[in-house]
C-alpha positions in Angstrom: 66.5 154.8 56.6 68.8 156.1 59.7 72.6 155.1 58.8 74.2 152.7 61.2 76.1 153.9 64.0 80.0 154.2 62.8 80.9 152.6 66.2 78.5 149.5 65.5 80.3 149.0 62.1 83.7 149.0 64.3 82.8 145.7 66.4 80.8 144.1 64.3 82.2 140.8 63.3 83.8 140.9 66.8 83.1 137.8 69.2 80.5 138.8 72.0 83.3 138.0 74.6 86.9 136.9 75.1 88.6 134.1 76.5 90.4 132.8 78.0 91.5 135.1 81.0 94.9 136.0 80.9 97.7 138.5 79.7 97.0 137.7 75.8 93.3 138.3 76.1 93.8 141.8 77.7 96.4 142.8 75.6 94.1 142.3 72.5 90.9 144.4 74.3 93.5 147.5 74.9 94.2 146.9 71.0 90.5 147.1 70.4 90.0 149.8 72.5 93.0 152.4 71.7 91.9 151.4 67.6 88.7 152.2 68.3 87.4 155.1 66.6 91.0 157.0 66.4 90.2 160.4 65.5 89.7 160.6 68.7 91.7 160.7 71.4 91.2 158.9 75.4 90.5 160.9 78.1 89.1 160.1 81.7 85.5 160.4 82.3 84.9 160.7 86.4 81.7 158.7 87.4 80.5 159.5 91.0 79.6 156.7 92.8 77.9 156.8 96.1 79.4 160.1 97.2 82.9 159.2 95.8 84.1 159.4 92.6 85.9 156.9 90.1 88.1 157.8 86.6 88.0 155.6 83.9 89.3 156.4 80.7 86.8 156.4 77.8 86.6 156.9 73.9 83.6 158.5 72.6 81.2 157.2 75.4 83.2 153.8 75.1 85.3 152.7 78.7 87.9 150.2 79.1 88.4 149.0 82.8 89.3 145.9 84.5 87.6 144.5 87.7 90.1 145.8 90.0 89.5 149.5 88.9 86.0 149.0 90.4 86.1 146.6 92.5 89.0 147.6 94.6 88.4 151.1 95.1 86.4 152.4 98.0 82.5 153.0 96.2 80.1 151.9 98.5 78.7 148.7 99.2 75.9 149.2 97.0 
């Protein structure tokens, strides 16, 4: 029997989302993230998207970004 992913045991328990939106909500997701598996530590992963590119800092294949990171830089329409 395969062992359960270390990351899965991490969030489990968690609620599948947050509410409601606001300055306490995203405060307690960057706690989540930057306790999230911390042997490790962040660094920026660049994704290209339709010829550009976009950084987004990530914690053993985990992200954390907000709307605007994506949403307000130039990517493409698509």
């Amino acid at each position: 029997m395969a062992t359960p992913n270390h990351r899965f045991q991490q969030i489990k328990g968690l609620p599948g989302y947050f509410h409601p939106l606001g300055e306490d909500t995203t405060r307690h997701l960057q706690s989540l993230f930057l306790n999230f598996d911390r042997d490790t530590d962040p660094e920026d992963i660049t994704l290209p998207v339709q010829g550009a590119t976009c950084a987004l800092p990530c914690r053993q294949g985990v992200g954390f970004f907000n709307f605007n990171e994506l949403c307000e830089n130039a990517l493409g329409r698509s």
